[in-house]
N, C-alpha and C positions, 0 to 999 in steps of 0.2 A: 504494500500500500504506500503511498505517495501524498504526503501533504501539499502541497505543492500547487492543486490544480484541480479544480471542481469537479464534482464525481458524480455518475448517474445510476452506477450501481449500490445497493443498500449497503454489502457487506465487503464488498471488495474494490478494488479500483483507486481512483484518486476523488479526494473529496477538499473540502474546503476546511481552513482554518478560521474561526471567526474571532478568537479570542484567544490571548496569552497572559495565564495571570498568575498573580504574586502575592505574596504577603510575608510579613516579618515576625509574625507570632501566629504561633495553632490554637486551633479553635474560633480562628475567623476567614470571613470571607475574604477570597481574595481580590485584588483588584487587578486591572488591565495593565500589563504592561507592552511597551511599543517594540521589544523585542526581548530573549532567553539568551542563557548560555547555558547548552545540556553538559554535565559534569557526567563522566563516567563512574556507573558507582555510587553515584550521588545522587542525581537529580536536577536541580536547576540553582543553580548558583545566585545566592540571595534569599532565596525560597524557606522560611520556617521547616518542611518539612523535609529540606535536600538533607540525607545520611541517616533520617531516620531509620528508615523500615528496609530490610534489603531487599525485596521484591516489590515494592509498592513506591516508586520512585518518582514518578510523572503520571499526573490523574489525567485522564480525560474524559469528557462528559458531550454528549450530542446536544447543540441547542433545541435542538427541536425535543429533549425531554425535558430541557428546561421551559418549551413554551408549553408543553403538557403540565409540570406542576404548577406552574403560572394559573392556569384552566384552572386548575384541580381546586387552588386556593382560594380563588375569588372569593369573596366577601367574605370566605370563612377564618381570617386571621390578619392580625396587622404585620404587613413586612414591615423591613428595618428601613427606618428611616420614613416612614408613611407610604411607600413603593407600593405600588398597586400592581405589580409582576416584579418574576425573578428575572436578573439578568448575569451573565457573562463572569462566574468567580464566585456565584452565591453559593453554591456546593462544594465549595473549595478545591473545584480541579485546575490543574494548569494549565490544558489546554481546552476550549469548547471549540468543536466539529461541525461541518456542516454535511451531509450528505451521504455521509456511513451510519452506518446500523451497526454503532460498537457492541453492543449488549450480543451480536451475532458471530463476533468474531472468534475464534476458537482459541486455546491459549494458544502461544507460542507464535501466534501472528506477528509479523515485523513489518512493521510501519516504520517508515523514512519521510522523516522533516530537516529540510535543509542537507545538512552533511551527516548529521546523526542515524543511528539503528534503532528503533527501540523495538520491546518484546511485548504482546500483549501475558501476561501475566496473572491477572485476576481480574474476573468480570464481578462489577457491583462491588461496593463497602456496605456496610452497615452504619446508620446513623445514630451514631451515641447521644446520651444525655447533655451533652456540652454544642452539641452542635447549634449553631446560629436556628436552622431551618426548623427543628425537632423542638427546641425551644419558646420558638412562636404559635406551635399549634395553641387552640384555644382549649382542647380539651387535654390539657396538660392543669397538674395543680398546680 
């Protein structure tokens, strides 16, 4: 797979990049940056989570599941900030997709952005107690 260049097929092919993003402490959303530098090993250099986890290194997320939890939320909770949708870093992954069906990709998938390899490794996280998104449901105490 191919970051590089917009993609028409779900699960393979090249697709789009819409977002690269960052943050400096866990447990928050992150925000856009105007460009990465992948660390081997590591993850993204600057990144709170770069050296954490040795397989969980670089997130990626499809916007278009972010325009579904977007849906999903409406009126049923206050985002952060008064945000009436989620956007680009709200789930704390590094990079948001456009045009792959990552949730389809099998492990061991190697996606190429830029001059980097990466490996798909783990489909889905789990959203803990601390997360931003898990935090604002309404039917939480």
């Amino acid at each position: 797979m191919n970051g590089e260049l917009p993609g028409e097929i779900p699960s393979e092919g090249d697709f789009d990049i819409v977002s690269l993003n960052v943050s400096q402490m866990t447990g928050t959303r992150k925000t856009p940056a105007e460009s990465v530098i992948l660390v081997a090993e590591s993850g993204i250099e600057g990144d709170a989570h770069a050296g954490l986890l040795e397989k969980r290194q670089v997130s990626f997320l499809a916007v278009e599941e972010i325009g579904g939890a977007s849906a999903q939320l409406a009126g049923k909770c206050a985002l952060a900030g008064g945000l009436d949708r989620l956007a680009p870093g709200d789930f704390a992954e590094n990079v948001t997709t456009r045009g792959v069906a990552l949730h389809l990709l099998p492990l061991g998938t190697e996606i190429s952005i830029g001059g980097a390899l990466l490996e798909v490794s783990q489909i889905g996280k789990e959203c803990h107690a601390a997360c931003p998104r898990y935090s604002r449901r309404e039917d939480q105490p």
